[in-house]
PAKOLVO-213873 format. One record per residue (C-alpha): residue number from 1; x, y, z. Coordinates in nm, 2 decimals. Example, Ala and Ser with C-alpha at 12.3 -4.5 7.8 and 13.67 -1.06 7.14 Angstrom:
   i      X      Y      Z
   1   1.23  -0.45   0.78
   2   1.37  -0.11   0.71
//
This chain:
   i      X      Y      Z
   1  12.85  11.56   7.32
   2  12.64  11.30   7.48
   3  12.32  11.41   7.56
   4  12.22  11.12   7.78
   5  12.33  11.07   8.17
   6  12.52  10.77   8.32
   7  12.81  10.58   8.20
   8  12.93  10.33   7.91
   9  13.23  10.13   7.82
  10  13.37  10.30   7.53
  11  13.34   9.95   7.33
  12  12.94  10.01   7.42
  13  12.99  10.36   7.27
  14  12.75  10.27   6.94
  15  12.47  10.18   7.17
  16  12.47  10.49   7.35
  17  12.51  10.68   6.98
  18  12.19  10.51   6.89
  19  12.02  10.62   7.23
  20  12.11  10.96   7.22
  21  11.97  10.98   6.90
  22  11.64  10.90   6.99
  23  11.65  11.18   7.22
  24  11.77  11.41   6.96
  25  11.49  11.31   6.73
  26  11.20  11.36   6.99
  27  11.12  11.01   6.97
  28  11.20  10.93   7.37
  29  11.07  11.16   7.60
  30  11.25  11.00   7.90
  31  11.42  10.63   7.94
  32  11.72  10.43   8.08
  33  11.91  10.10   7.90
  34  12.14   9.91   8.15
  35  12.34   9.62   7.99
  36  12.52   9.41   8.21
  37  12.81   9.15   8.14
  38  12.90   8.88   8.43
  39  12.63   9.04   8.61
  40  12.82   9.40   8.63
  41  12.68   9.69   8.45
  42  12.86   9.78   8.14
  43  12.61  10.07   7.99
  44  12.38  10.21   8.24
  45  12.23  10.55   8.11
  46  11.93  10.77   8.11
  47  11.80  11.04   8.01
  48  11.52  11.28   7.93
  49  11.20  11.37   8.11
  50  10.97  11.17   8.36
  51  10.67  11.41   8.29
  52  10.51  11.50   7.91
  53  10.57  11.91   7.99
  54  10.97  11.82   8.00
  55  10.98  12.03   8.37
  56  11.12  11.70   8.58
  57  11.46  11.55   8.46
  58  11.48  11.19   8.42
  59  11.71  11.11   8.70
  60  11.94  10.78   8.81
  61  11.69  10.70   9.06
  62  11.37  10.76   8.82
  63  11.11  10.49   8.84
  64  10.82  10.37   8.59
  65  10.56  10.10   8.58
  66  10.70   9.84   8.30
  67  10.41   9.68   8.24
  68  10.50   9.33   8.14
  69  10.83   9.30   8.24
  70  10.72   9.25   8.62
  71  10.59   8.96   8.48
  72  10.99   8.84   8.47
  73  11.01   8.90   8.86
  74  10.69   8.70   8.92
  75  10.88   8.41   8.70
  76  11.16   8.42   8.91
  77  10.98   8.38   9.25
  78  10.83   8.10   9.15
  79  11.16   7.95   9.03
  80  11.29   8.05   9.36
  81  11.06   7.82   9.54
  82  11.10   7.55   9.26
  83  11.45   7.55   9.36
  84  11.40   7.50   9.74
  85  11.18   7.22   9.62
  86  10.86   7.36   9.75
  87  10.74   7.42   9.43
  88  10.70   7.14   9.16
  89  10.63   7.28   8.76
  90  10.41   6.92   8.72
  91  10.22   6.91   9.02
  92   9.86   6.99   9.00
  93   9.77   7.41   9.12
  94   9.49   7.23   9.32
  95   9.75   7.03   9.50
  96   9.87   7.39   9.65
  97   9.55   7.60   9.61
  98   9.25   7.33   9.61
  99   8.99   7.56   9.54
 100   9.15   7.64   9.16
 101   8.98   7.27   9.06
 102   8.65   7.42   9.06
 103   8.50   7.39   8.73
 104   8.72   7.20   8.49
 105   9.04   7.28   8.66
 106   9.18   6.99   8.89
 107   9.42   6.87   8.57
 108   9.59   7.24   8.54
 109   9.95   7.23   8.61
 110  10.17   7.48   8.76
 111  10.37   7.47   8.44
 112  10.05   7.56   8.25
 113  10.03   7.89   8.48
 114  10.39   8.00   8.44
 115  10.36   7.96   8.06
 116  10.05   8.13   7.98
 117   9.88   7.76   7.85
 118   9.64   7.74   8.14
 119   9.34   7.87   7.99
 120   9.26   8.11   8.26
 121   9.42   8.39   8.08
 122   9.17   8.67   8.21
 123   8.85   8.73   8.43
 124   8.50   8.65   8.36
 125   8.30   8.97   8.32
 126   8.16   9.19   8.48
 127   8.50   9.30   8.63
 128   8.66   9.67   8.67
 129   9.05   9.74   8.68
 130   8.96   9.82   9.08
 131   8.79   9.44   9.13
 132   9.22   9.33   9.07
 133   9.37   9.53   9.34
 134   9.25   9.30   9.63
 135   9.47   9.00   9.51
 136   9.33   8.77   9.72
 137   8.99   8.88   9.59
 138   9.07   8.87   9.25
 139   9.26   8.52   9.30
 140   8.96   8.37   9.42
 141   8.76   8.49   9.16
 142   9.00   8.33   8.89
 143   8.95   8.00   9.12
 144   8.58   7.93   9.02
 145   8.63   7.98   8.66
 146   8.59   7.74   8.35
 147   8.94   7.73   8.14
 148   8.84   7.93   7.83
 149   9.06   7.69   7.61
 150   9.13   7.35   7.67
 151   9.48   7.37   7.92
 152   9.81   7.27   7.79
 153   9.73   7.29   7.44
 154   9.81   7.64   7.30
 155   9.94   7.98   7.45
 156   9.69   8.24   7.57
 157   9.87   8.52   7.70
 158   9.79   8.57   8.07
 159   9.78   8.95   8.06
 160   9.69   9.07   8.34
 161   9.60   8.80   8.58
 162  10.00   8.62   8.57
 163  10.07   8.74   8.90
 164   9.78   8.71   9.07
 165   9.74   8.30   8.94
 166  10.17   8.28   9.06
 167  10.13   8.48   9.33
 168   9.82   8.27   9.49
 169  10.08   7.97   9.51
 170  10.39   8.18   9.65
 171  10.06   8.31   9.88
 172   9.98   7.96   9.95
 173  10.35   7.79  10.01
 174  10.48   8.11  10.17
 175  10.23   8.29  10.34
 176  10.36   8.59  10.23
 177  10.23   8.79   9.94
 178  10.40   8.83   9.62
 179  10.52   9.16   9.67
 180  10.65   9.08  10.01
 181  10.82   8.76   9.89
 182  10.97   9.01   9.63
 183  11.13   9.23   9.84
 184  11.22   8.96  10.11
 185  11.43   8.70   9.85
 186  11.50   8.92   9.55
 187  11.50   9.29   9.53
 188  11.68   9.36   9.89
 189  11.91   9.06   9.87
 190  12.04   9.26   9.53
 191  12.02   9.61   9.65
 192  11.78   9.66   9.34
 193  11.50   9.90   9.31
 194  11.22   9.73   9.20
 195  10.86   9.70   9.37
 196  10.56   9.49   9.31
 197  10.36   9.73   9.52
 198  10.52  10.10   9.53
 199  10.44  10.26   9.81
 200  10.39  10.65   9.85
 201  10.75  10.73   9.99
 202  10.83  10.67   9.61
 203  10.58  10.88   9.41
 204  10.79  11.17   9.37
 205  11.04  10.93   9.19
 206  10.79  10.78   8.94
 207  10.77  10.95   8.60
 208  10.44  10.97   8.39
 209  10.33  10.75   8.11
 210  10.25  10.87   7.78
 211   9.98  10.66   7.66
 212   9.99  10.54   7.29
 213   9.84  10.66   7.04
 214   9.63  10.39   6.94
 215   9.41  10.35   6.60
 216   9.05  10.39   6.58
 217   8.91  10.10   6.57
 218   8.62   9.93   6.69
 219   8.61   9.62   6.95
 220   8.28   9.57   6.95
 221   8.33   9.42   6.58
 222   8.52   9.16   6.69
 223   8.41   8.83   6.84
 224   8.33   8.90   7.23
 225   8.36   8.56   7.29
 226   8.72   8.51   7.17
 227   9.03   8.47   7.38
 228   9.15   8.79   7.25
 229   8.87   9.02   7.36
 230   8.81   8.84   7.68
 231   9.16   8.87   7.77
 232   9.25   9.24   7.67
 233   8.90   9.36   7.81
 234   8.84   9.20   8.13
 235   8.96   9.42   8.29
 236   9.05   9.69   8.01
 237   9.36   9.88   8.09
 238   9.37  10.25   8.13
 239   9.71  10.41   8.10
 240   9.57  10.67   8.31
 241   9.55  10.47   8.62
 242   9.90  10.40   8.66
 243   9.92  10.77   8.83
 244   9.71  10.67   9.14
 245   9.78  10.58   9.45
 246   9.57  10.28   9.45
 247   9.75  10.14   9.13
 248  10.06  10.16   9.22
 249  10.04  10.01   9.57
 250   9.87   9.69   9.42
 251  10.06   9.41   9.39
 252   9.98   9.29   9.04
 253  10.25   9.11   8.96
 254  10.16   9.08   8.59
 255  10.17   9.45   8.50
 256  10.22   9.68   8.75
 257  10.60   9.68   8.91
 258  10.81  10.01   8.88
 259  11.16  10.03   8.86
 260  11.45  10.11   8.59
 261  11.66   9.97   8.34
 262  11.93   9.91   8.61
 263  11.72   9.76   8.89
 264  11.55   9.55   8.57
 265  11.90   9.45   8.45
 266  12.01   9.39   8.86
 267  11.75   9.13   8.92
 268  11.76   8.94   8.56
 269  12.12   8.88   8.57
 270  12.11   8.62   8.77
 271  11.98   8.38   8.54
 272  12.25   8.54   8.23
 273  12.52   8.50   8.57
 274  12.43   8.18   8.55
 275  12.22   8.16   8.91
 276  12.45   8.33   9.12
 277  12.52   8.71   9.17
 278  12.70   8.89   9.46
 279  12.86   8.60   9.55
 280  12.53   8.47   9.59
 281  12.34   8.11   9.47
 282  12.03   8.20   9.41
 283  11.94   7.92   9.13
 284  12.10   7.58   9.07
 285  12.22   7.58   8.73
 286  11.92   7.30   8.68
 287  11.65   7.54   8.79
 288  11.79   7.74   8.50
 289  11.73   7.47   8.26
 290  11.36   7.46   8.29
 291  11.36   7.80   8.18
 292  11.40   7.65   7.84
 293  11.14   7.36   7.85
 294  10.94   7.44   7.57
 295  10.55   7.51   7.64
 296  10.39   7.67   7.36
 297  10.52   7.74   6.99
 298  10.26   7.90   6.80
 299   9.96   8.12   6.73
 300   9.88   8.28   7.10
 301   9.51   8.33   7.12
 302   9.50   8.63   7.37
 303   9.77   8.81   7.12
 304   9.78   8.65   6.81
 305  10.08   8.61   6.73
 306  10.28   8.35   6.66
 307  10.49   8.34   7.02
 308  10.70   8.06   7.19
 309  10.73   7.99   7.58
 310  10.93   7.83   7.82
 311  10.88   7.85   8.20
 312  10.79   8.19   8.31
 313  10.92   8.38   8.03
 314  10.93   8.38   7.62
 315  11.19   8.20   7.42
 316  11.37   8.36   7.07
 317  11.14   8.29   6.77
 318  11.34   8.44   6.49
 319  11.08   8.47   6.25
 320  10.82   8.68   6.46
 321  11.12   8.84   6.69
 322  11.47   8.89   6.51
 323  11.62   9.13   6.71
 324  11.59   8.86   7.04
 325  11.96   8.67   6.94
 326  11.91   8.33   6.91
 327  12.07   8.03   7.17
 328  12.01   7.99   7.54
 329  11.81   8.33   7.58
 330  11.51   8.41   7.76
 331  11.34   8.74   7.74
 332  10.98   8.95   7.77
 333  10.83   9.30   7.72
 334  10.61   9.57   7.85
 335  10.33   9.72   7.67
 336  10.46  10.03   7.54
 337  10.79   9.94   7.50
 338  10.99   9.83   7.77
 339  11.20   9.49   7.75
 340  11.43   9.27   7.96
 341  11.66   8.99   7.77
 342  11.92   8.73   7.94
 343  12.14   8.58   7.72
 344  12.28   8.27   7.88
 345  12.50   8.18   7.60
 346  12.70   8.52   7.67
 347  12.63   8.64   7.99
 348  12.46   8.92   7.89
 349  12.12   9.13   8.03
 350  11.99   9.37   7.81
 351  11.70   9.60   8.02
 352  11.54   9.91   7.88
 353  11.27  10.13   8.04
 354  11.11  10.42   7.91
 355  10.76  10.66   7.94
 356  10.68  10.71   7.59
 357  10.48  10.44   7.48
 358  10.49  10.24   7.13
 359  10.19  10.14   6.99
 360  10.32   9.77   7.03
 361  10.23   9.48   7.32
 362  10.55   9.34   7.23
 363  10.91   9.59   7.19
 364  10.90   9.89   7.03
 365  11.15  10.00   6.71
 366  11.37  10.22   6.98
 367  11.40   9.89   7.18
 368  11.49   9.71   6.87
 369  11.77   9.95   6.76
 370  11.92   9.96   7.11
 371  11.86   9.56   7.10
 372  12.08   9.56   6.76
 373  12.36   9.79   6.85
 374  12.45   9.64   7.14
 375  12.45   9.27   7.02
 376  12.58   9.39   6.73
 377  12.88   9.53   7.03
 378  12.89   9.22   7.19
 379  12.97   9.04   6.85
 380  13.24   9.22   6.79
 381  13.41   9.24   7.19
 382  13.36   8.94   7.23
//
């Protein structure tokens, strides 16, 4: 007897085996894994709790804040606009938002922004968590900065800040804000539920993070100068934030959208579909392509680790990542867990959500079995 909710092609039935296990085990407290094929959902389950006393079921329409993956829907506005030819990846920023060549900055390319090589990869200090909910604020702020690395030469994850760098342009070409231009062009087009900026009609939907347990260990150790402390810390993150009101309405379009495994999966699929969905063009197949232009192949200095990006989202690496498949696949993750991959090659989008967070920046070892069962599935269907 199945133990989770929703429905799965019996070819998919392994998968759901492995996610029902988790649930058996304790290890998920509440989550949802939607896997679609030609853009049509074959898995879409969930199951569990949305709150840590196990009183609220984890329902179809449950939403959470996944963290990084937001950063995908950002990606794909700014592809959006690329398409339409409003948006050019090797233009200068400045040439859309003049002020950003304060300081060192005028040579910064939009492709530098969407591939986390910029180095603007967090705020100077003194900032709080609050200074970033005023996007235009906290835009301008970025604006006046000094790059922290020399631009264009090495990845420095762009934590926090992604969507309020991307969303300054869509700001600046559009006149709408991120969020807006979300819902406008993406999420109501699809029918998906996904916000960048949830409003209060949706709290009693949204289920509570569990924060990590993370090891004791002491930052103030480590070089305050580095990219890695100055972009983990400015702002610092508390997990306990995400449950007010002020947080979720934001529209930080780095780490702060709430939705679901299905609504994740909804949106993604049109690039695995290829740039159309629901009879649809959303992306020229060529728009697609520059997904895959290579940025940064290395050591990032926010994360260290050894990561590798295209435009607007990561690209396999085997070696630090071997349960992304290799080919034409593009893919990211949520602190805590949560994870979105498009394989091109086989017209496949992988999305899982979840509240109990891993200890990881990057996947989780529940994500990586659900990651392995079903492309180990779709090896043998297909």
């Amino acid at each position: 007897m199945s133990t989770s909710s929703g429905f799965c092609r019996d070819e998919f039935a392994g998968v759901r085996a492995v996610f029902d296990e988790h649930f058996a085990s304790g290890a998920e407290l509440g989550a949802a894994l939607c896997v679609t094929v030609d853009g049509d959902p074959v898995l879409d389950l969930w199951g569990g709790y949305a709150d840590p006393a196990q009183t609220i079921p984890w329902a179809a329409d449950t939403l959470v804040n996944v963290f990084s993956v937001t950063k995908t829907m950002t990606a794909l506005c700014a592809l959006l606009l690329v398409d339409r030819g409003e948006l050019d990846l090797d233009r200068r920023v400045a040439h859309y938002w003049p002020e950003f060549a304060a300081n060192g900055k005028a040579d910064i390319e939009v492709r530098h922004l969407l591939s986390h090589t910029s180095g603007v990869s967090g705020w100077d200090k003194p900032i709080e968590l609050a200074d970033i909910y005023d996007t235009e604020a906290a835009a301008a702020r970025l604006a006046t900065q000094a790059p922290w690395w020399e631009p264009g030469t090495a990845s420095g994850y762009h934590a926090i800040n992604y969507g309020h760098l991307i969303g300054e342009l869509v700001r600046r070409i559009t006149g709408r804000s991120l969020g807006r231009f979300f819902a406008d062009e993406l999420a109501g087009p699809l029918g998906a539920d996904f916000h960048i900026g949830t409003g209060p009609e949706h709290a009693d939907r949204i289920a509570t993070l569990v924060a990590p347990e993370l090891p004791d260990f002491d930052l103030s150790a480590l070089d305050q100068d580095s990219v890695l402390i100055k972009t983990l810390t400015s702002p610092w993150l508390e997990v306990s934030e995400t449950v007010t009101p002020a947080w979720r309405a934001a529209e930080i379009g780095a780490i702060n959208g709430h939705g679901n495994a299905r609504s994740v999966a909804r949106v993604q699929s049109l690039i695995a579909n290829g740039g159309e969905l629901g009879g649809r063009r959303f992306l020229s197949p060529a728009t697609i392509e520059l997904i895959f232009r290579e940025q940064a192949d290395g050591l990032d200095l926010a994360l260290l680790v050894p990561l590798r990006f295209g435009i607007g989202y990561g690209l396999p690496r085997p070696s630090t990542f071997p349960h992304i498949p290799q080919g034409r696949v593009c893919w990211w993750a949520g602190y805590g867990g949560s994870m979105v991959v498009n394989d091109l090659d086989r017209r496949i989008t992988f999305a899982y959500t979840m509240n109990r967070m891993a200890t990881g920046l990057i996947g989780s070892d529940r994500c990586d079995s659900y990651l392995a069962a079903t492309f180990d599935t779709v090896g043998q269907v297909r």
